[in-house]
C-alpha positions in Angstrom: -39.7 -8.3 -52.6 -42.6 -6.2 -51.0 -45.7 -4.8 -53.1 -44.1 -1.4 -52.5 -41.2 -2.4 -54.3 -42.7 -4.1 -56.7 -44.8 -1.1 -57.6 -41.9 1.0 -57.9 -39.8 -1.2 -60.0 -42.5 -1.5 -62.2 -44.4 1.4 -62.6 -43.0 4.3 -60.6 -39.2 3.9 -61.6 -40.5 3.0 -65.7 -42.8 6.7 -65.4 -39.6 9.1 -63.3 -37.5 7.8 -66.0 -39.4 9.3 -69.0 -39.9 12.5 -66.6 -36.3 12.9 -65.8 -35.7 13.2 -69.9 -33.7 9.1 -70.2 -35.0 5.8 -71.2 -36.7 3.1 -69.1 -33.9 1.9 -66.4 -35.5 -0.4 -65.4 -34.9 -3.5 -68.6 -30.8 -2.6 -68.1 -31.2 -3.0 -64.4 -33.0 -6.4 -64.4 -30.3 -7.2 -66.7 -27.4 -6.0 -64.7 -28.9 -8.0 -61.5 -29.1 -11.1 -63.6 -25.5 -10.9 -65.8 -23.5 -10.2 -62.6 -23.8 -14.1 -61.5 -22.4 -14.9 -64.9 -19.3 -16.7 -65.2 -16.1 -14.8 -65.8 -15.4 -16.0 -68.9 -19.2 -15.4 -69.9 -19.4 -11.5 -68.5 -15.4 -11.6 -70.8 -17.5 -12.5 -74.3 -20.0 -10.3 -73.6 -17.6 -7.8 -73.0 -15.7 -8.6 -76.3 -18.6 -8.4 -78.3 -19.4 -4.9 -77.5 -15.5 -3.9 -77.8 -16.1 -5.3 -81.2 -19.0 -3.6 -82.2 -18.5 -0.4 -80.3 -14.8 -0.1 -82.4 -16.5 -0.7 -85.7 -19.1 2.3 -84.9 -16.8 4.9 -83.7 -14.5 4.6 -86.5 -17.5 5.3 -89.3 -19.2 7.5 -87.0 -16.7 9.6 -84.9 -14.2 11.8 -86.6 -11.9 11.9 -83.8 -11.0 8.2 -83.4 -10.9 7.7 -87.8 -8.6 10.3 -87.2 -6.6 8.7 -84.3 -7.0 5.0 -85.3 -5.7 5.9 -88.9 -2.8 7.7 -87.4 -1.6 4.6 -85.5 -2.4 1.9 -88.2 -5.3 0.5 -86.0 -8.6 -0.8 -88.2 -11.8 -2.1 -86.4 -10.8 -5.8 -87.6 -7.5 -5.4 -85.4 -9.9 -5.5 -82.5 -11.2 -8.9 -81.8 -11.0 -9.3 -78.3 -9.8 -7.6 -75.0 -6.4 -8.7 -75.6 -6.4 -6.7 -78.4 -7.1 -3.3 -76.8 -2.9 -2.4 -76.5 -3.4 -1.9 -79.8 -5.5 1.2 -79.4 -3.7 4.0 -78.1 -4.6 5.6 -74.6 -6.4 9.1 -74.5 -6.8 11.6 -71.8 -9.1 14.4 -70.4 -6.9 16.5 -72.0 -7.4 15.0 -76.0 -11.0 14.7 -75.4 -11.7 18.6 -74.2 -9.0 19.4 -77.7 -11.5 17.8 -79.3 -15.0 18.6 -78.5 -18.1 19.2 -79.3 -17.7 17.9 -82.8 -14.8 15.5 -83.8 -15.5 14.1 -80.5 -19.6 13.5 -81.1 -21.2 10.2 -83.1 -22.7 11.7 -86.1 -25.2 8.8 -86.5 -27.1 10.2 -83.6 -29.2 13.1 -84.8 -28.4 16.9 -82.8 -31.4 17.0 -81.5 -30.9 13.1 -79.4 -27.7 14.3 -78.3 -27.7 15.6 -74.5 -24.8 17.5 -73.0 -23.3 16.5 -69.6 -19.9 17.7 -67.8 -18.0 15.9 -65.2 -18.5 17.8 -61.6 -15.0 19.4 -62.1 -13.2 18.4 -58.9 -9.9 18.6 -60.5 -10.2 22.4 -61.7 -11.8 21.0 -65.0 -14.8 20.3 -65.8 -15.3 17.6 -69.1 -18.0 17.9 -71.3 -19.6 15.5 -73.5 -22.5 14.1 -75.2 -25.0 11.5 -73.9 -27.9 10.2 -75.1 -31.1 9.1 -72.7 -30.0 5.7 -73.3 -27.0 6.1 -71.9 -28.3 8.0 -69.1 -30.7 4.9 -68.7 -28.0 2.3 -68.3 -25.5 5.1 -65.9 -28.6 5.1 -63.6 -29.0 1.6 -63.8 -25.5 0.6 -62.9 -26.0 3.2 -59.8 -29.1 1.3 -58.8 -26.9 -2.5 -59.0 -24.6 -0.5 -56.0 -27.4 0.8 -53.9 -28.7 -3.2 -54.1 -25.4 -4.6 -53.3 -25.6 -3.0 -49.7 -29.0 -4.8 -49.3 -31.0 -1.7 -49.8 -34.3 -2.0 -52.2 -36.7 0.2 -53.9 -38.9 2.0 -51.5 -36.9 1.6 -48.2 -35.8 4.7 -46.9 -32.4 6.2 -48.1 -30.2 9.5 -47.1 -28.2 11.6 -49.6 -25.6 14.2 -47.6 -24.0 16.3 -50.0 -23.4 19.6 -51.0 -26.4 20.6 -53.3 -29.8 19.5 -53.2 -31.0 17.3 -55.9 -32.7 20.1 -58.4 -35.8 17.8 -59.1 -37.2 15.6 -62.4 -36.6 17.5 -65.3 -35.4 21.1 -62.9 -38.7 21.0 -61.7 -38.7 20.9 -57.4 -42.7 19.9 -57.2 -41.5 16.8 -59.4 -38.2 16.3 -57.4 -40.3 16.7 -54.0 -42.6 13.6 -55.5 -39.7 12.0 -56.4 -38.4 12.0 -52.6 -41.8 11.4 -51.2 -42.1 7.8 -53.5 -39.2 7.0 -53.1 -38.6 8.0 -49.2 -35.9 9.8 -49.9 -34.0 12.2 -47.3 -31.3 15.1 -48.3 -29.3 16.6 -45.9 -26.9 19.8 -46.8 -23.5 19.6 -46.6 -22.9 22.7 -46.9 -22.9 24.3 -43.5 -21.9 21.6 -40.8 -21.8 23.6 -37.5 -22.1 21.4 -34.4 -26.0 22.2 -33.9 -26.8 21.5 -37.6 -25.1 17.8 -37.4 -26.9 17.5 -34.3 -29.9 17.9 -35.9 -29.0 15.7 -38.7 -28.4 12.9 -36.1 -32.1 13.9 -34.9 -33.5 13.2 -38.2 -31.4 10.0 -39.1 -33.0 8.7 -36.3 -36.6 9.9 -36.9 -36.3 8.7 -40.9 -34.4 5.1 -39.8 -33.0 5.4 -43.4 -31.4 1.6 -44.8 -28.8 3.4 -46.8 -26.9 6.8 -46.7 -24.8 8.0 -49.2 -21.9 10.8 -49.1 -19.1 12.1 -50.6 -15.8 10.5 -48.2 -14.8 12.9 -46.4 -18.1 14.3 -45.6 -19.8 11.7 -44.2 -16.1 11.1 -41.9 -16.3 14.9 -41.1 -20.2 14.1 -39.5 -18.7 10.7 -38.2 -15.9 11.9 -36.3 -18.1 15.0 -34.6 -21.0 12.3 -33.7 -18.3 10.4 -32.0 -16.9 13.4 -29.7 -20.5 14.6 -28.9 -20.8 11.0 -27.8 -23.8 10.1 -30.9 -24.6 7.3 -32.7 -27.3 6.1 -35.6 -27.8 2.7 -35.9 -27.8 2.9 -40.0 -27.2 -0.5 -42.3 -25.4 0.8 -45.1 -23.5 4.0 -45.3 -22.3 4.2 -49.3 -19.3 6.1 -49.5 -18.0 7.9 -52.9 -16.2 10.7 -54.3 -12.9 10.4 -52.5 -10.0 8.1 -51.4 -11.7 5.9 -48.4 -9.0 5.0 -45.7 -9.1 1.9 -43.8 -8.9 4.4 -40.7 -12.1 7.0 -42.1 -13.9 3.1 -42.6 -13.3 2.3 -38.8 -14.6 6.0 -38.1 -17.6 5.6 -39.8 -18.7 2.4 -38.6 -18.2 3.1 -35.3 -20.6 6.1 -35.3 -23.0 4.5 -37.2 -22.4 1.0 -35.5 -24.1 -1.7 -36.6 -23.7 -0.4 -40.2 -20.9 -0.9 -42.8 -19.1 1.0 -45.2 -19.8 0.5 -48.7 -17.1 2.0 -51.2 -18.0 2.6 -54.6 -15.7 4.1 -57.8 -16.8 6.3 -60.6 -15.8 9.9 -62.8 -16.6 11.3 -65.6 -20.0 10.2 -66.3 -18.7 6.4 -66.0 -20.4 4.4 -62.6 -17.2 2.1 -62.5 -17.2 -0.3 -59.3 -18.6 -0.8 -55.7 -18.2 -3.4 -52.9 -20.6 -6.2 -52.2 -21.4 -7.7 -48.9 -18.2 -9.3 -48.9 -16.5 -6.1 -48.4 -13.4 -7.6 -50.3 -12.1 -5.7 -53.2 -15.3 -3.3 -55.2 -17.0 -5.1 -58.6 -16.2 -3.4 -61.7 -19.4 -2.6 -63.7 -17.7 -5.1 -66.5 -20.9 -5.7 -69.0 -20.4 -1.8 -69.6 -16.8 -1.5 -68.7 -13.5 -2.7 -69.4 -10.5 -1.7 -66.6 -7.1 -1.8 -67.5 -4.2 -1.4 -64.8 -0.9 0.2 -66.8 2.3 2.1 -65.4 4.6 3.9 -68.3 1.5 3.0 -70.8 2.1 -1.1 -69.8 -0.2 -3.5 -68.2 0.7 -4.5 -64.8 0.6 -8.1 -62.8 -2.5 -8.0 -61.3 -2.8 -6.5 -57.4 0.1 -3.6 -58.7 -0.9 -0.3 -58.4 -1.1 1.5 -61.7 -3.0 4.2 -63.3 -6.7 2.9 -63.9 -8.1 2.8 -67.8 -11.2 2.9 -68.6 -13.1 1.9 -71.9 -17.1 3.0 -71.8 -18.7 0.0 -73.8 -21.8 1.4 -74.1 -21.0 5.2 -74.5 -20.9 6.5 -78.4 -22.1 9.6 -78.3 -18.5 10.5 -76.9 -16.7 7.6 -76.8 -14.1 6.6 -73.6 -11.8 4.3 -75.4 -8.8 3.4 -72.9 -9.4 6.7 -71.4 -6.9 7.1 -68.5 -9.1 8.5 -65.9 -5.8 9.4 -64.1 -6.7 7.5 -60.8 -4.8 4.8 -59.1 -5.9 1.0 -58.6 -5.1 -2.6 -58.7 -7.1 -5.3 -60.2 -7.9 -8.1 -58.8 -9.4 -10.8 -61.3 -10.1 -14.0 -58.5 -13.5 -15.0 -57.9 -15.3 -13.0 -55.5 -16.7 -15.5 -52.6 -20.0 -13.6 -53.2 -20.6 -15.5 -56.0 -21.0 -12.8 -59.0 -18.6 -13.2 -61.7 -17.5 -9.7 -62.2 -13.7 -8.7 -61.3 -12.5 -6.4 -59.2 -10.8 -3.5 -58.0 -8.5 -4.7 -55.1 -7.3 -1.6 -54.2 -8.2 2.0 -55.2 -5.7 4.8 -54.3 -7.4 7.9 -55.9 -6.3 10.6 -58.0 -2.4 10.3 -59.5 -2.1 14.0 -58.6 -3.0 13.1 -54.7 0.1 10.9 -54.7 3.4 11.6 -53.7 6.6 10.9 -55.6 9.5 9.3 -53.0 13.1 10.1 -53.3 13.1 6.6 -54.6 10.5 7.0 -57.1 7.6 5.5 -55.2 4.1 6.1 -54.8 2.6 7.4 -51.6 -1.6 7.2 -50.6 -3.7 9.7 -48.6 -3.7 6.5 -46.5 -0.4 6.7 -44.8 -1.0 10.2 -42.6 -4.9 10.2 -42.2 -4.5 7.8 -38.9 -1.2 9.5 -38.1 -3.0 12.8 -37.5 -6.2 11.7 -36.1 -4.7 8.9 -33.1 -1.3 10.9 -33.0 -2.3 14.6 -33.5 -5.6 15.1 -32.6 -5.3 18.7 -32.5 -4.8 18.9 -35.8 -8.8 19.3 -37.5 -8.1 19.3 -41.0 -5.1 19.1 -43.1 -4.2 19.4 -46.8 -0.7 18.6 -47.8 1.1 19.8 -51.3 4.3 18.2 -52.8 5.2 21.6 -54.5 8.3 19.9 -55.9 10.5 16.5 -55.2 11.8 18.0 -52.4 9.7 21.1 -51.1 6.3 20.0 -48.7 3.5 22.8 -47.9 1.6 20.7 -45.2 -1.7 23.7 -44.1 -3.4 22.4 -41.0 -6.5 23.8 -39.3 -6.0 23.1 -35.8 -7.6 23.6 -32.3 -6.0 25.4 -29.2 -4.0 22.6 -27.8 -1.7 22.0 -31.1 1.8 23.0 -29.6 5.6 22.7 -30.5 5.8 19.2 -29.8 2.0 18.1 -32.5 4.9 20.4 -34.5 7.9 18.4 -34.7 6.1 15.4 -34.5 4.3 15.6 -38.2 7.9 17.1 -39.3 9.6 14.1 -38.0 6.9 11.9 -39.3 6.7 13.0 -42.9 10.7 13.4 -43.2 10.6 9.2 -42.4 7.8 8.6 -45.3 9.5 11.1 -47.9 13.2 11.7 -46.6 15.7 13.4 -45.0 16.4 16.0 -47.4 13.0 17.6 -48.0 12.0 21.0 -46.8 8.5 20.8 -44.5 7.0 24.2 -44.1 3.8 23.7 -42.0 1.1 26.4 -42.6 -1.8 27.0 -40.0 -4.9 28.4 -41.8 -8.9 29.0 -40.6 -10.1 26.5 -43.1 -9.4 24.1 -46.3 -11.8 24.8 -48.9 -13.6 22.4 -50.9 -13.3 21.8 -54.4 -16.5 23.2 -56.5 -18.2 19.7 -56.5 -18.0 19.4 -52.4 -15.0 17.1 -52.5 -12.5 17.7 -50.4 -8.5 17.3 -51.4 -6.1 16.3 -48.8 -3.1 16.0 -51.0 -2.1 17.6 -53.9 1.2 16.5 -55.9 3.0 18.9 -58.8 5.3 17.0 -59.0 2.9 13.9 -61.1 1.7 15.7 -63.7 -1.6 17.0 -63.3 -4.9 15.6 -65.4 
């Protein structure tokens, strides 16, 4: 560890904290970096010890889940252990926006502690809840475990490329401009990404020599895949992808442009930092001393390495509790030790949002991942494409494409997407000037009505 690190991590990081309005991150990330190399079945007692206690607390604390345990027969003492968590029942965005601000709020916390936050809103709804600095304290710190597990460290140079600036410490931009100075921190807009303003980002990528980047998905692909025709390339460690479903094809995209760096993945909503890869590439680490992930289909667990919808219980988060909150994303779990070393499980596959799915004639599942290499090696006219499963038969594919797209780049998406989803659906192919965005910056490529929306 360098003295510039070591400064930050112990006086810089301690100081931004109380500025930013949370607690000291720094004691929950020196504990995160130290419990991670736990055994499994010492990271599973820890994790059944907060269940425990976090159980007991919301039930004299927070009117919602006396309500809802009551209702279902549940008491805290039900609730020894994660095998006992089937017995709680599973809650939505949807329950959780019925019931806030109050029934949803821990009344032990004083008003005045309590700090509102809101998810970014990328499925048309944003969710509000409470927080507490604490919490904010220990979401930060389980950010900070990802960054490390690329092989980035406090005070090496890192690149954010997003949509909005970061507003500064506390709102304030003199703060926030400090803030990026110490911490040699870079942000790039997303927001307008004409050929001369990526060029110019690939200028100062190259000036900065930044260890880490970090983007939404489908951003960072959208800079990759223009560096690659303009012939560019930034030699950059660690490019930290989030936000959206990563493909193994958008991976192979981004490497290459920013050869010799890898792709790091990592998994969160909702306030919740939830998993990220290691060096091992193999699966991404669930954040399990603050979180337990289920993996249920119908409302039942699955084997392990099935794809079901992901569940997510908050073990530190009271001020509004996520108990078996389903998240209404798609994973499998992979509980086998990581060859890394840390004992945390993982996520072996993550498959995004159950409304950017498709529904086959045979009832299964479909991924983002089966048509992003089909368009880019087979249609490369095609620039952009969103496609909506309107019903279980009916396809609206919209495409942004260049001069050369023709009769032929026609037939053949047709002909491709009848073989995944069947002969009897109706395709009707839309060409449009552009595919908008969602508010937050993320960007949806499909979109199913026919799995019920969350």
């Amino acid at each position: 560890m360098s003295a510039y690190t070591n400064l930050l991590r112990t006086v810089a990081l301690p100081a931004g904290s109380m500025l930013a309005g949370y607690r000291d991150v720094m004691p929950y990330l020196r504990g995160l970096e130290e419990s991670q190399w736990w055994s499994p079945a010492e990271i599973r007692a820890l994790q059944d010890r907060k269940l425990r206690r976090l159980v007991s607390h919301v039930y004299r604390n927070v009117p919602f889940y006396r309500r809802w345990m009551d209702e279902h027969s549940v008491r805290p003492k039900d609730i020894r252990s994660l095998d006992d968590l089937h017995l709680l029942p599973i809650v939505d965005k949807h329950v959780l926006v019925a019931n806030y601000p109050d029934d949803m709020r821990d009344h032990s916390i004083p008003q005045d502690e309590l700090i509102q936050a809101a998810s970014s809103g990328s499925t048309g709804e944003r969710l509000h809840y409470w927080t507490t600095k604490a919490q904010k304290a220990k979401k930060w710190a389980g950010l900070f475990r990802w960054w490390e597990l690329t092989g980035w460290q406090f005070g090496q140079p890192y690149a954010t490329f997003q949509l909005a600036p970061n507003q500064g410490l506390r709102g304030v931009p003199l703060l926030g401009n400090l803030e990026w100075l110490m911490l040699r921190h870079r942000w790039l807009s997303a927001a307008q990404m004409t050929d001369d303003v990526l060029a110019g980002y690939v200028e100062r990528l190259r000036a900065d020599q930044p260890v880490l980047f970090r983007s939404y998905t489908s951003t960072v692909y959208y800079l990759a895949e223009a560096m690659l025709r303009a012939g560019l390339q930034v030699a950059i460690p660690a490019i930290l992808t989030t936000g959206e479903t990563l493909s193994d094809y958008q991976r192979e995209t981004i490497e290459r442009a920013f050869e010799p760096g890898r792709v790091f993945n990592e998994y969160g909503g909702d306030g919740m930092q939830i998993a990220c890869e290691c060096e091992r590439h193999d699966g991404l680490h669930i954040n399990a001393e603050t979180h337990i992930v289920e993996i249920v289909r119908g409302g039942e667990p699955v084997p392990d390495g099935e794809l079901g919808e992901i569940v997510l219980t908050n073990l530190e988060a009271t001020a509004t509790p996520f108990i078996r909150y389903n998240i209404h994303d798609v994973g499998a779990l992979n509980r086998t030790p990581c060859a890394c070393g840390r004992g945390l499980p993982r996520l072996s596959r993550l498959e995004g949002r159950l409304t950017d799915l498709f529904v086959t004639a045979d009832g299964h599942w479909l991924t983002v991942h089966q048509f992003t290499a089909f368009f880019a090696r087979q249609v490369p006219s095609v620039q952009a494409f969103q496609v909506i499963q309107r019903t279980a038969d009916d396809v609206l594919i919209k495409l942004v494409v260049d001069n050369s797209f023709n009769d032929a780049d026609r037939q053949r998406i047709v002909d491709t997407f009848r073989g995944y989803l069947g002969p009897d659906n109706t395709f009707t192919l839309e060409l449009v000037d552009e595919i908008p965005t969602t508010p937050s910056g993320k960007r949806r490529f499909f979109i199913s009505e026919v799995i019920g929306n969350a």
